[in-house]
mmCIF file of the C-alpha atoms, coordinates in Angstrom:
data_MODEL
# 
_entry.id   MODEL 
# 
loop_
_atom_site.group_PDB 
_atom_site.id 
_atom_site.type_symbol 
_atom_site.label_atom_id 
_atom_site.label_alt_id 
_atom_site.label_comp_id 
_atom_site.label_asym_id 
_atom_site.label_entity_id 
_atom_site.label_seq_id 
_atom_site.pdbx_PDB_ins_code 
_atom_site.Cartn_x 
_atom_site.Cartn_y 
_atom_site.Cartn_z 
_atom_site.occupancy 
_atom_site.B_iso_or_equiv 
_atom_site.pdbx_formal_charge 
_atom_site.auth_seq_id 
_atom_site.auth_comp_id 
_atom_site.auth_asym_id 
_atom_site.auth_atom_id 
_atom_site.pdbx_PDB_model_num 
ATOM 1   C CA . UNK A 1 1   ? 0.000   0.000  0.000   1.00 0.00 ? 1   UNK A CA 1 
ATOM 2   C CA . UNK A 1 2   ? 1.093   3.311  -1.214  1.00 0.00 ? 2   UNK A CA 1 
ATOM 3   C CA . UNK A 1 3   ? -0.639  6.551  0.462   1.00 0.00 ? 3   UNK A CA 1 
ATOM 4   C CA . UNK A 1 4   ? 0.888   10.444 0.258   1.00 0.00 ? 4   UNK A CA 1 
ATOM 5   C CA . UNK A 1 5   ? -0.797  12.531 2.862   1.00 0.00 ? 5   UNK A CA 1 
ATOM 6   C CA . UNK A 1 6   ? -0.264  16.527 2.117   1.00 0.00 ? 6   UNK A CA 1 
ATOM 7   C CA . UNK A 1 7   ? -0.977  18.623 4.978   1.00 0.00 ? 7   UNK A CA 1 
ATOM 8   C CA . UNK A 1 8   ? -1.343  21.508 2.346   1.00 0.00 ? 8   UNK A CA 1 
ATOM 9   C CA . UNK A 1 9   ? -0.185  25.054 1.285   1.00 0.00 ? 9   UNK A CA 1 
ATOM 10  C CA . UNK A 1 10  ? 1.769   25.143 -2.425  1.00 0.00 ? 10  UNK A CA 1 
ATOM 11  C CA . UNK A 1 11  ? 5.077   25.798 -0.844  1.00 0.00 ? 11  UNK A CA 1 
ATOM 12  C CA . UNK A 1 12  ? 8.557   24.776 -2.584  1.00 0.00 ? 12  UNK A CA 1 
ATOM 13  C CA . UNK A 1 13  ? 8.933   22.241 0.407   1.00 0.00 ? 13  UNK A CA 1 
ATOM 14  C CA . UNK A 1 14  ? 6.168   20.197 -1.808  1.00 0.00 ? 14  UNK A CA 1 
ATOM 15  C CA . UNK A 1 15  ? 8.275   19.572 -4.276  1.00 0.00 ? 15  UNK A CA 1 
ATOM 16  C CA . UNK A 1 16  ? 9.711   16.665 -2.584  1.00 0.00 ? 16  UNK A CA 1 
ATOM 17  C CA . UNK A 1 17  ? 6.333   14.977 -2.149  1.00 0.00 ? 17  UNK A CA 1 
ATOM 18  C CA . UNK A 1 18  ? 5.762   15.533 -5.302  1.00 0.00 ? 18  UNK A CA 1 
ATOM 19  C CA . UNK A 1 19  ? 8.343   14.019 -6.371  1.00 0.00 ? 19  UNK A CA 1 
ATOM 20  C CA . UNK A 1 20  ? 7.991   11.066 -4.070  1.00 0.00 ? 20  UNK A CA 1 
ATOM 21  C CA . UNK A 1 21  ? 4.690   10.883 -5.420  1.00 0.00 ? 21  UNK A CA 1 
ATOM 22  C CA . UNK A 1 22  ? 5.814   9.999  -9.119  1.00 0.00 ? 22  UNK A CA 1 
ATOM 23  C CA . UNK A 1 23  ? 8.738   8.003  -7.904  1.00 0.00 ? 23  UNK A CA 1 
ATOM 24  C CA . UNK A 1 24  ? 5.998   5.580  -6.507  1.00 0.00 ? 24  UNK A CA 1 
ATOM 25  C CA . UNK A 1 25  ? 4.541   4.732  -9.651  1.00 0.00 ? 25  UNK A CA 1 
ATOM 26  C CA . UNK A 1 26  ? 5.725   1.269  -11.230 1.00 0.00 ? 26  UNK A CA 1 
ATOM 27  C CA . UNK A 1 27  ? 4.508   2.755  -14.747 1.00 0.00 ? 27  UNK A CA 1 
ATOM 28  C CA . UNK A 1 28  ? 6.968   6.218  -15.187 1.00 0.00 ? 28  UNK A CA 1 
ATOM 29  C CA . UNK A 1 29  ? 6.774   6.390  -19.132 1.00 0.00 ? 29  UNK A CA 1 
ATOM 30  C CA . UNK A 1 30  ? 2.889   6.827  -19.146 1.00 0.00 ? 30  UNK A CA 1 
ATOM 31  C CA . UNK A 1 31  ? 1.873   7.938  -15.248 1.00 0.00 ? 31  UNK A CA 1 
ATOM 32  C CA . UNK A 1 32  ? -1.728  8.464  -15.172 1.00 0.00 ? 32  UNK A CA 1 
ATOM 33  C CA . UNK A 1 33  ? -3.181  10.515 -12.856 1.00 0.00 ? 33  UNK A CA 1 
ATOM 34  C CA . UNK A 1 34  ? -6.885  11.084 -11.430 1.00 0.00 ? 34  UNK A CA 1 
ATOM 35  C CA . UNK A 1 35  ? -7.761  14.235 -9.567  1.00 0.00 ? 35  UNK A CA 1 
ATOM 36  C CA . UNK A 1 36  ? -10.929 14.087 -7.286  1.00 0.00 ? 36  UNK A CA 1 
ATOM 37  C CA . UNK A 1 37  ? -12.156 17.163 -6.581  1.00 0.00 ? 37  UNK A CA 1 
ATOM 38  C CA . UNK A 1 38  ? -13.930 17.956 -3.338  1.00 0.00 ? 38  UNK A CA 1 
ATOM 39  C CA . UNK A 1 39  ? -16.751 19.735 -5.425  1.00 0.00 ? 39  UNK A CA 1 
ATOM 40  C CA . UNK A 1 40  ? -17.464 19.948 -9.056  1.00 0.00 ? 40  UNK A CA 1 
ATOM 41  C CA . UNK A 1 41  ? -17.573 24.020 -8.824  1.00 0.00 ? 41  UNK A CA 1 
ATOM 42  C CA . UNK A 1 42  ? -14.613 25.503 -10.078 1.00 0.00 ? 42  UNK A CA 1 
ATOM 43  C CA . UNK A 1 43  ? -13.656 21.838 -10.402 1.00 0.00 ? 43  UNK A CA 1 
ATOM 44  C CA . UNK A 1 44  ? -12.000 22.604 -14.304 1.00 0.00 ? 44  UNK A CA 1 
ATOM 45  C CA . UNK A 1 45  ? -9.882  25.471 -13.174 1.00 0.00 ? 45  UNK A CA 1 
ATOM 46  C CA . UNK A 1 46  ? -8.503  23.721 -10.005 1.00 0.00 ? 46  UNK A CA 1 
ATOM 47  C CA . UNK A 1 47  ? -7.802  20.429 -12.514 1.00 0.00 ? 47  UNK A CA 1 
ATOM 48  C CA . UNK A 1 48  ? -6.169  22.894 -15.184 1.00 0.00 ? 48  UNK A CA 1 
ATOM 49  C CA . UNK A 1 49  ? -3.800  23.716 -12.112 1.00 0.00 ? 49  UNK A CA 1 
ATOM 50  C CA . UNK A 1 50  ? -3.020  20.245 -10.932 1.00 0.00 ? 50  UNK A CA 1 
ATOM 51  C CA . UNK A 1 51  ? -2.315  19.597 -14.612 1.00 0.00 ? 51  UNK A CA 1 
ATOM 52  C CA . UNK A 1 52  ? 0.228   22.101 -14.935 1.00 0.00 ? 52  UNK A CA 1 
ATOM 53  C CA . UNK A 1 53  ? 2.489   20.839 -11.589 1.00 0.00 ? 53  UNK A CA 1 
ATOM 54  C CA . UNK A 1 54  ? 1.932   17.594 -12.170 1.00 0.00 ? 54  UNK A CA 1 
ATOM 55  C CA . UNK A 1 55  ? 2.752   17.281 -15.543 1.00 0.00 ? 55  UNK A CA 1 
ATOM 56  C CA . UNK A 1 56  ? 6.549   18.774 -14.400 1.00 0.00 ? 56  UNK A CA 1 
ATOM 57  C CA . UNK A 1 57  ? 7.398   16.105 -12.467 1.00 0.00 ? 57  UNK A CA 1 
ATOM 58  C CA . UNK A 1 58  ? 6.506   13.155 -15.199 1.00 0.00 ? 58  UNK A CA 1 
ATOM 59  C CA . UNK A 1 59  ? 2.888   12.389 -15.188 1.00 0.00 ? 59  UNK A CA 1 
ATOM 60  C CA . UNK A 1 60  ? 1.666   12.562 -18.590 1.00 0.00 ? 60  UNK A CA 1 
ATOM 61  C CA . UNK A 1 61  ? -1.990  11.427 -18.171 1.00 0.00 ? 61  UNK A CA 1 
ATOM 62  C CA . UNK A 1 62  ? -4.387  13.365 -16.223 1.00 0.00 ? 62  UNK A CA 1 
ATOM 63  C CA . UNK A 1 63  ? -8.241  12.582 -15.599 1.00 0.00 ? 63  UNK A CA 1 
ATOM 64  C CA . UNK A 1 64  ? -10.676 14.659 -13.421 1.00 0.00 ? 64  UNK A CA 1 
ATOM 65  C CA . UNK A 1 65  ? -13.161 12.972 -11.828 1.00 0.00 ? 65  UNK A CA 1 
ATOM 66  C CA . UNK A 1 66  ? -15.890 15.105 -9.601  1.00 0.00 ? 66  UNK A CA 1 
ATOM 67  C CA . UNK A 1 67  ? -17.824 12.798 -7.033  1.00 0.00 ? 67  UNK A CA 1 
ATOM 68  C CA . UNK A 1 68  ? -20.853 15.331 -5.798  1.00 0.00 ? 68  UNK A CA 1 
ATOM 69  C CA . UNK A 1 69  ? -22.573 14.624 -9.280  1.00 0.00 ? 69  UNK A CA 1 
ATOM 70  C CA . UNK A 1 70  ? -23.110 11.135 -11.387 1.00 0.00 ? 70  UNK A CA 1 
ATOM 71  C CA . UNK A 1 71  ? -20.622 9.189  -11.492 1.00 0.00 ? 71  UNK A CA 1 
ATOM 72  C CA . UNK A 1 72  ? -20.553 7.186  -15.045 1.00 0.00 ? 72  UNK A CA 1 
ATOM 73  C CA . UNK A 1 73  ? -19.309 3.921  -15.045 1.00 0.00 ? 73  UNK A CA 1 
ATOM 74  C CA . UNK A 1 74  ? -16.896 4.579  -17.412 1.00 0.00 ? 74  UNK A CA 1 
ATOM 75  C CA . UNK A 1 75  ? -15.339 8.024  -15.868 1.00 0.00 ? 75  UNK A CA 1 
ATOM 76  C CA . UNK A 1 76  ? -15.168 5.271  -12.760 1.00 0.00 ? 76  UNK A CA 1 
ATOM 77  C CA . UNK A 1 77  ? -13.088 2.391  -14.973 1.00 0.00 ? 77  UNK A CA 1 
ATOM 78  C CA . UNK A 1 78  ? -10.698 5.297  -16.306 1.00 0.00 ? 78  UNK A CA 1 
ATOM 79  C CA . UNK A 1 79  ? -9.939  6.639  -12.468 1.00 0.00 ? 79  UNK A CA 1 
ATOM 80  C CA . UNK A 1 80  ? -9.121  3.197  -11.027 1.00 0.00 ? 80  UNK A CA 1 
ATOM 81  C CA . UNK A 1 81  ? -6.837  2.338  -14.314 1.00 0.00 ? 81  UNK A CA 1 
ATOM 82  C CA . UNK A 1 82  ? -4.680  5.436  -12.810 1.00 0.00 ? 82  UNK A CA 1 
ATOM 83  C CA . UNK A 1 83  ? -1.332  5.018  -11.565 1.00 0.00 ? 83  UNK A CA 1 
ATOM 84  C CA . UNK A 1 84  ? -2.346  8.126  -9.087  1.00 0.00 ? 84  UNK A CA 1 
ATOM 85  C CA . UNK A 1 85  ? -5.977  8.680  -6.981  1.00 0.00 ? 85  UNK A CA 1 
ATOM 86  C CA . UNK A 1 86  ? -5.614  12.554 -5.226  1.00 0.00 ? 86  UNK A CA 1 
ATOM 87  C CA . UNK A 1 87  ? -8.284  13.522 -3.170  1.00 0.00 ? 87  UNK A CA 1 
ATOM 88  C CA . UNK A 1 88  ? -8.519  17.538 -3.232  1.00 0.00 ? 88  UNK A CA 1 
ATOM 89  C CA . UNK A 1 89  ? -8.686  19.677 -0.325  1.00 0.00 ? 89  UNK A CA 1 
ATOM 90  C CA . UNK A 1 90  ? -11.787 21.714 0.472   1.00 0.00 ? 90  UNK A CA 1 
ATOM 91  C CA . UNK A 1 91  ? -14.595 20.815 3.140   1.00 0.00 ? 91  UNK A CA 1 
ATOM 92  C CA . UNK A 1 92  ? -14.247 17.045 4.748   1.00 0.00 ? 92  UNK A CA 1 
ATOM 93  C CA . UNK A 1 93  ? -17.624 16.521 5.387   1.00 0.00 ? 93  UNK A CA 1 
ATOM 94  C CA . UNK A 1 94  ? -19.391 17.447 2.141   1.00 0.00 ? 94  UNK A CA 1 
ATOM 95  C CA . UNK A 1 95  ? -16.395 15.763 0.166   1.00 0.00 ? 95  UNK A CA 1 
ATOM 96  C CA . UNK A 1 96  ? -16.368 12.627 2.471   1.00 0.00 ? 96  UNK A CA 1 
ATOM 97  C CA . UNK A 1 97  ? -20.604 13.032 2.265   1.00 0.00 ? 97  UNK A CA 1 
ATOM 98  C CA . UNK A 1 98  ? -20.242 12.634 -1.918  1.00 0.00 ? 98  UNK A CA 1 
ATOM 99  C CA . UNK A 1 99  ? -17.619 9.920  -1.935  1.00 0.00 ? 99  UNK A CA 1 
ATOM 100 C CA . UNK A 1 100 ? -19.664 7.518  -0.003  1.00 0.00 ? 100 UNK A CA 1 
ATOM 101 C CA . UNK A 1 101 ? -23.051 8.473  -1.585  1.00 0.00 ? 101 UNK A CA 1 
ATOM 102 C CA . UNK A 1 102 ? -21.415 7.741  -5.013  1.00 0.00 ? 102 UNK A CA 1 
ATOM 103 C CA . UNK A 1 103 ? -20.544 4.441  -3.751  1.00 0.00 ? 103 UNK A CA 1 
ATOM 104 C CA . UNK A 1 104 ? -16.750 5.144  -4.516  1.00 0.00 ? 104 UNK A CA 1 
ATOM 105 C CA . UNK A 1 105 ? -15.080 4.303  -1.321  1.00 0.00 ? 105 UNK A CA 1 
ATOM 106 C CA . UNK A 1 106 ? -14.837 0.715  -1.385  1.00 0.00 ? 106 UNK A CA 1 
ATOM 107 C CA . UNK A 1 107 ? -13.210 1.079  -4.566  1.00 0.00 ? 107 UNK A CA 1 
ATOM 108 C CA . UNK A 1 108 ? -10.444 4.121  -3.160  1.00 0.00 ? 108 UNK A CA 1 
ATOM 109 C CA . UNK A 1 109 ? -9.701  1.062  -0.621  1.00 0.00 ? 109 UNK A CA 1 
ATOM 110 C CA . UNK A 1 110 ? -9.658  -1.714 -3.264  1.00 0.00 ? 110 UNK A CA 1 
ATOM 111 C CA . UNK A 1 111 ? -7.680  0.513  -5.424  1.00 0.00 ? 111 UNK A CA 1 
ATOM 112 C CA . UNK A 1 112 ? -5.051  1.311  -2.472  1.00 0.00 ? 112 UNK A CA 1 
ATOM 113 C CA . UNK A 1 113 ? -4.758  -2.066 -1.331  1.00 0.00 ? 113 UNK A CA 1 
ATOM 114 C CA . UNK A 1 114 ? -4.040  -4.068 -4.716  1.00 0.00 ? 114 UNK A CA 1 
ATOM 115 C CA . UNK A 1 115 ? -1.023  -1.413 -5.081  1.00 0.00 ? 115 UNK A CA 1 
ATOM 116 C CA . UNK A 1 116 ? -2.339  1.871  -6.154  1.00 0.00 ? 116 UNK A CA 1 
ATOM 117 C CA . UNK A 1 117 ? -1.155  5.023  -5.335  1.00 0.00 ? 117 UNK A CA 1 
ATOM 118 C CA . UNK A 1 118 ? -3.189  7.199  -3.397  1.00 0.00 ? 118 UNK A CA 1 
ATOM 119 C CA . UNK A 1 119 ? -2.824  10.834 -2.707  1.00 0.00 ? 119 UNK A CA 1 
ATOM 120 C CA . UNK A 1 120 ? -5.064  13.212 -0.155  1.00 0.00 ? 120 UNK A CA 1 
ATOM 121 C CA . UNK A 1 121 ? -4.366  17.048 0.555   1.00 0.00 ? 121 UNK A CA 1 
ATOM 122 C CA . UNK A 1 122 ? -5.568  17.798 3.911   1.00 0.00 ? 122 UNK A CA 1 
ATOM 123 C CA . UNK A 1 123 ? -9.440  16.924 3.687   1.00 0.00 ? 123 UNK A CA 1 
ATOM 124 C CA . UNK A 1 124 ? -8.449  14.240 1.102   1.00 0.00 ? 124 UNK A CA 1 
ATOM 125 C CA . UNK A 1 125 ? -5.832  13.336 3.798   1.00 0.00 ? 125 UNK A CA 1 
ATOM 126 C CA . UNK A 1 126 ? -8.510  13.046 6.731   1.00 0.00 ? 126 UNK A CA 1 
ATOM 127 C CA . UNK A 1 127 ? -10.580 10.892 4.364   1.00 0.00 ? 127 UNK A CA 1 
ATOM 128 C CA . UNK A 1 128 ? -7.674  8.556  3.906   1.00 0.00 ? 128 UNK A CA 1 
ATOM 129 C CA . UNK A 1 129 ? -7.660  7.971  7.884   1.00 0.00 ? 129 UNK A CA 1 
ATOM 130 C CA . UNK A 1 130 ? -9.826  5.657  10.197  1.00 0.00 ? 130 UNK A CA 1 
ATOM 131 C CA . UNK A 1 131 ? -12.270 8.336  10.734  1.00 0.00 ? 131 UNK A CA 1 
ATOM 132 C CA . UNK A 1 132 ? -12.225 12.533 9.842   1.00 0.00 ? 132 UNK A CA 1 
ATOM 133 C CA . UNK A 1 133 ? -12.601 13.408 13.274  1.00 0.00 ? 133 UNK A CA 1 
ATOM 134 C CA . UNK A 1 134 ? -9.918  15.898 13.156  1.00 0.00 ? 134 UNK A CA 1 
ATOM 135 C CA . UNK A 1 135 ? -11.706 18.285 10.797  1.00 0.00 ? 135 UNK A CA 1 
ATOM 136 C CA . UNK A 1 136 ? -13.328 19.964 13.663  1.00 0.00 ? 136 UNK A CA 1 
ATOM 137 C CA . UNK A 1 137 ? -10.758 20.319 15.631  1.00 0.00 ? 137 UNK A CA 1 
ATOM 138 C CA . UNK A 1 138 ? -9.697  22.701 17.109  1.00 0.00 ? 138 UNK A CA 1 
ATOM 139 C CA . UNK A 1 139 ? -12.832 24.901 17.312  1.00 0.00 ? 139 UNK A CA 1 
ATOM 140 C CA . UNK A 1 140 ? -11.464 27.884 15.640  1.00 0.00 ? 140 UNK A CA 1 
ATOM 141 C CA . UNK A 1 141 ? -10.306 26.137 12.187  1.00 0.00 ? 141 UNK A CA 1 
ATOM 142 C CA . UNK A 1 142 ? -13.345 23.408 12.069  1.00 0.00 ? 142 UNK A CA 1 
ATOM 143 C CA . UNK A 1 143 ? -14.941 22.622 8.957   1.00 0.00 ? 143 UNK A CA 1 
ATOM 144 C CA . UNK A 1 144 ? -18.738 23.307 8.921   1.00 0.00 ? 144 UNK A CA 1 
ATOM 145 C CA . UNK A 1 145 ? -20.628 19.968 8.919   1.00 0.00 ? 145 UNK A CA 1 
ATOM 146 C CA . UNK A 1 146 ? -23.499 21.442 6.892   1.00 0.00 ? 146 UNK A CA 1 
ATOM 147 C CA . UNK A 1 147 ? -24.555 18.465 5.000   1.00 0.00 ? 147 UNK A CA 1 
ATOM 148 C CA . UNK A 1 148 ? -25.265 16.840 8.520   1.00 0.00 ? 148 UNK A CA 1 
ATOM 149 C CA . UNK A 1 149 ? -22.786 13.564 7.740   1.00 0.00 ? 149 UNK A CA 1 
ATOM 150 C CA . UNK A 1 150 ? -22.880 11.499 10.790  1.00 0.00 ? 150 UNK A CA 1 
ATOM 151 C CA . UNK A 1 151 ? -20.813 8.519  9.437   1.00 0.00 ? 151 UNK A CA 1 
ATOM 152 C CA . UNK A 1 152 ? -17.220 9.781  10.217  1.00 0.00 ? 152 UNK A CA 1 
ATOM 153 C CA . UNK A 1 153 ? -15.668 6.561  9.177   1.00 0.00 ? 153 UNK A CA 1 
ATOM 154 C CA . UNK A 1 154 ? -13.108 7.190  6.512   1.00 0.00 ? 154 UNK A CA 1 
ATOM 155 C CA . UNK A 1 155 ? -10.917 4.664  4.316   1.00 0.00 ? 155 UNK A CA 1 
ATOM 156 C CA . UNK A 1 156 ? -9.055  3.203  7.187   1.00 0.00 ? 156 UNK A CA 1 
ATOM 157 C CA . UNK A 1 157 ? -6.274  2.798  5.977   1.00 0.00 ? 157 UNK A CA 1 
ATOM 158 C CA . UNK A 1 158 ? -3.171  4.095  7.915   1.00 0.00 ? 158 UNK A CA 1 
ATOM 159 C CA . UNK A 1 159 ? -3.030  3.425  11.734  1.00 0.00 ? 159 UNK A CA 1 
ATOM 160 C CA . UNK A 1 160 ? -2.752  7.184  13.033  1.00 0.00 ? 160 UNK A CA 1 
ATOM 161 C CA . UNK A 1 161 ? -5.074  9.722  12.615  1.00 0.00 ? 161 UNK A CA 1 
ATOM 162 C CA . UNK A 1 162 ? -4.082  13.360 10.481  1.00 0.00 ? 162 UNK A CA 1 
ATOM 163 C CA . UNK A 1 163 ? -4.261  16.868 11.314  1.00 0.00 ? 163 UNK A CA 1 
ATOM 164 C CA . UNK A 1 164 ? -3.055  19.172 8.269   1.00 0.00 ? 164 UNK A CA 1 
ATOM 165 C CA . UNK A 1 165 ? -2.071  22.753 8.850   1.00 0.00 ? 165 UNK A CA 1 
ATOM 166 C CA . UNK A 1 166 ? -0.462  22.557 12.064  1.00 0.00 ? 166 UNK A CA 1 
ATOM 167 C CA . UNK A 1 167 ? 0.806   25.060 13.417  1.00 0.00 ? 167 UNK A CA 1 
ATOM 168 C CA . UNK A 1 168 ? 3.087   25.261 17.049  1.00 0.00 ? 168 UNK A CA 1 
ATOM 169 C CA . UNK A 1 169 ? 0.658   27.864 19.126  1.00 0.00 ? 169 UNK A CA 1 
ATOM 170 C CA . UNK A 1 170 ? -0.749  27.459 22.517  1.00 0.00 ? 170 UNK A CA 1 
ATOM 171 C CA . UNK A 1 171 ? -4.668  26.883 21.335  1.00 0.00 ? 171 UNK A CA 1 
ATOM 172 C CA . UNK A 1 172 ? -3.810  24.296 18.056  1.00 0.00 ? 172 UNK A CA 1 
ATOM 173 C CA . UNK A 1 173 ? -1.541  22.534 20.771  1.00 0.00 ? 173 UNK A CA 1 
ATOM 174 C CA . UNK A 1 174 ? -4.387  22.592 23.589  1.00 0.00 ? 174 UNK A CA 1 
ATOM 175 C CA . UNK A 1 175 ? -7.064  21.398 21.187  1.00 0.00 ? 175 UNK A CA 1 
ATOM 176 C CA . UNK A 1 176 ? -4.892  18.353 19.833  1.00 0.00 ? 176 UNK A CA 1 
ATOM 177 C CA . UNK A 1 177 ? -4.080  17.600 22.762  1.00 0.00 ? 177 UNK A CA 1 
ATOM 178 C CA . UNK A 1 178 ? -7.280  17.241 24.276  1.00 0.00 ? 178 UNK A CA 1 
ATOM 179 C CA . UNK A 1 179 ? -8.487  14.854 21.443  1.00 0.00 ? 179 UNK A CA 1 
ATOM 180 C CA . UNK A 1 180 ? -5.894  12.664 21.637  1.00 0.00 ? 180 UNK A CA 1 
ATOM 181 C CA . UNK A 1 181 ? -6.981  12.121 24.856  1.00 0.00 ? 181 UNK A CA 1 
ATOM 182 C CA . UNK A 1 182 ? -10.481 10.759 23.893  1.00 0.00 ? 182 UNK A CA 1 
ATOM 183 C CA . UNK A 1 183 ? -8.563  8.620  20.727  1.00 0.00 ? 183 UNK A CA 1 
ATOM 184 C CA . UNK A 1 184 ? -6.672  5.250  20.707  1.00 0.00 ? 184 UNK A CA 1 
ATOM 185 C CA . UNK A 1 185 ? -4.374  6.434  17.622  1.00 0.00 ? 185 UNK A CA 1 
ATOM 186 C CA . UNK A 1 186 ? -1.444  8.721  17.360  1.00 0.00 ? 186 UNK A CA 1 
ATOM 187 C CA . UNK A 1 187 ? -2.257  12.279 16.179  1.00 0.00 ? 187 UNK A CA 1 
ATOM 188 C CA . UNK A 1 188 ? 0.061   13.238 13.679  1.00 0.00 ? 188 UNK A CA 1 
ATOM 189 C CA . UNK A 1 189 ? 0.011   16.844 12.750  1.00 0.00 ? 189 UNK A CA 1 
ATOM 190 C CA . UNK A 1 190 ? 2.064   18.159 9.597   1.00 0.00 ? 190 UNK A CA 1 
ATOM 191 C CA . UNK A 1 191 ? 2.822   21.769 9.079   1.00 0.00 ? 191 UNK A CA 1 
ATOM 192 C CA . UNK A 1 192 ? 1.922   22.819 5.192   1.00 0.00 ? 192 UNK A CA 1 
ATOM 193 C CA . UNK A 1 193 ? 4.468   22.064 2.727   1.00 0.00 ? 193 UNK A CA 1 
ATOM 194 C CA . UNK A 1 194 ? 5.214   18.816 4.616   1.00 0.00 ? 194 UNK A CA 1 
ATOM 195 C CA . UNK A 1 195 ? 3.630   15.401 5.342   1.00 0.00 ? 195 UNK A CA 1 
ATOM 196 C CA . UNK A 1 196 ? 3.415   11.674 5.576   1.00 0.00 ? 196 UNK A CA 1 
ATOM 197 C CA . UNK A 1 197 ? 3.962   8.985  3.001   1.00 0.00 ? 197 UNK A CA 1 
ATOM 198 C CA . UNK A 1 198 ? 3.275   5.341  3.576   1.00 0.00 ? 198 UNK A CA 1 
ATOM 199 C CA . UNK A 1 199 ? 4.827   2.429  2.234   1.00 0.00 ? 199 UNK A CA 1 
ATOM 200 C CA . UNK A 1 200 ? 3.892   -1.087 3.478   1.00 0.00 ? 200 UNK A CA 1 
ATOM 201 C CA . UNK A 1 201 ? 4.359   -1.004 6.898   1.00 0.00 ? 201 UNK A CA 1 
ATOM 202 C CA . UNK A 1 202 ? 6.806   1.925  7.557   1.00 0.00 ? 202 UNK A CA 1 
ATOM 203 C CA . UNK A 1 203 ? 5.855   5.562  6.874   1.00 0.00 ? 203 UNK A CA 1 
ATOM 204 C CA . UNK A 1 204 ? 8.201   8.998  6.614   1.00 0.00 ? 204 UNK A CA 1 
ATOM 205 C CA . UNK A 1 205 ? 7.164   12.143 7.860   1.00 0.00 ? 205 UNK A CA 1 
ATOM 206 C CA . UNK A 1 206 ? 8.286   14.828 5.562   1.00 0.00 ? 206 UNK A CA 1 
ATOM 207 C CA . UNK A 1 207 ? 8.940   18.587 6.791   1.00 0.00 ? 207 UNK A CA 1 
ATOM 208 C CA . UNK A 1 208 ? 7.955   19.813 10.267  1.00 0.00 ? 208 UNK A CA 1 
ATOM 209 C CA . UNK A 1 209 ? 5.863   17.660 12.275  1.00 0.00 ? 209 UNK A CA 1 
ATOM 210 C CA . UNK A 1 210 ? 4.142   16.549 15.771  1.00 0.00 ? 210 UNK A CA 1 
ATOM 211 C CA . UNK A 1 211 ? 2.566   13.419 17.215  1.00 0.00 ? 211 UNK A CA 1 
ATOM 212 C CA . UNK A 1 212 ? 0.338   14.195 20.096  1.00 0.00 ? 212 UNK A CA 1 
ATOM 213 C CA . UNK A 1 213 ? -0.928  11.024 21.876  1.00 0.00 ? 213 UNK A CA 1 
ATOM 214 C CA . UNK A 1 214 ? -2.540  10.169 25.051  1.00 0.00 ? 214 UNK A CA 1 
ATOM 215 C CA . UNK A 1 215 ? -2.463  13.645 26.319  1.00 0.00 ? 215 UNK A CA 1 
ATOM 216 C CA . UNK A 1 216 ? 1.167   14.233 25.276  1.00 0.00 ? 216 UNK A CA 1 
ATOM 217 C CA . UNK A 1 217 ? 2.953   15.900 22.606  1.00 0.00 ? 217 UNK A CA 1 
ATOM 218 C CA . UNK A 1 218 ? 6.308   15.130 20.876  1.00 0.00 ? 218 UNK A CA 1 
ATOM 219 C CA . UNK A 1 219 ? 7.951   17.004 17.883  1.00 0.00 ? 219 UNK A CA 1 
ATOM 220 C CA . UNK A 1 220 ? 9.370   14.986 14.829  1.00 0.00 ? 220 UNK A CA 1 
ATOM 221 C CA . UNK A 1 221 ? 12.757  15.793 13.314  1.00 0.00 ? 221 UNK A CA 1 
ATOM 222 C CA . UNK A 1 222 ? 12.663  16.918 9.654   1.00 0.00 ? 222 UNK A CA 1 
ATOM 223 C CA . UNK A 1 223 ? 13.265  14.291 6.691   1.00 0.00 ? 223 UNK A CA 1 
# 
């Protein structure tokens, strides 16, 4: 299993997840590459964007693939033929809400288990966790649950749970540290420009980083 979790921000320090993200592809020459957007508005100018960076660091096949519409059957074939699944950022409920009403997320876990790569920034991270928790915390940065999703349960497949955007002041720290009081997993929280990327059984945490668990918080050395 191959997963790339982006804590966000289009910072230079991507570029090294990026490039780790092509490196894991078995098939370089023709790297296809799916793009899931959290919403279909503004869904072609956010693509044309992914397009453009990804294409600089060797993928040559790109496919956009919105979920909060109908999904056709074939648009469906074509994503899970991709060397690459990214889930966008945006809001984790509504995108999380879409993915499982289109009946899509036992094939993101099929895909990911047989081999594929697969990608999240931030709320696409979340969604690639055991559960998306994490997008209302803390308070002050929450995601607004307006499509009233009570099923939190995401793909499941990593064994820590994901907080993007981290940043090293008093309330973030107070607020992670509370949940990961009430949670059995590690927090891991990534400043943007950095994040985690799983391979098998062993995963690297790229740029600046903290795991808070049981009430406790330690900070990670850059990779």
């Amino acid at each position: 299993m191959r997963l790339v979790l982006y804590s966000g921000g289009q910072r230079p320090e991507n570029r090294l997840l990026h490039k780790t993200l092509f490196d894991l592809c078995e098939q370089k020459k023709h790297a296809k590459f799916t793009y899931i957007p959290f919403c279909s508005d503004n869904s072609k100018t956010y693509f044309s964007r992914i397009t453009r960076r990804y294409r600089s660091f060797g993928f040559n096949q790109f496919h956009c693939l919105p979920v909060d519409r109908v999904v056709e059957k074939a648009d469906l074939v074509r994503a899970l033929k991709s060397d690459v699944i990214y889930l966008a950022g945006g809001n984790t409920f509504y995108f999380l809400f879409h993915l499982k009403r289109s009946g899509l997320m036992p094939h993101l876990k099929k895909f990911a288990l047989r081999g594929g790569v697969l990608a999240g920034l931030s709320a696409g991270a979340l969604i690639l966790t055991p559960n998306i928790g994490l997008a209302s915390v803390p308070r002050f940065d929450a995601d607004e649950n307006d499509v009233g999703l009570k099923d939190l349960e995401g793909l499941d497949l990593t064994s820590f749970e994901f907080s993007p955007h981290y940043s090293d002041n008093r309330g973030r720290n107070t607020s992670l540290l509370n949940y990961s009081k009430k949670t059995k997993l590690p927090v891991y929280a990534s400043v943007d420009g950095g994040g985690i990327v799983v391979e098998g059984d062993r995963f690297t945490v790229h740029g600046k980083a903290a795991v808070f668990y049981r009430g406790h918080r330690v900070l990670l050395q850059n990779v």
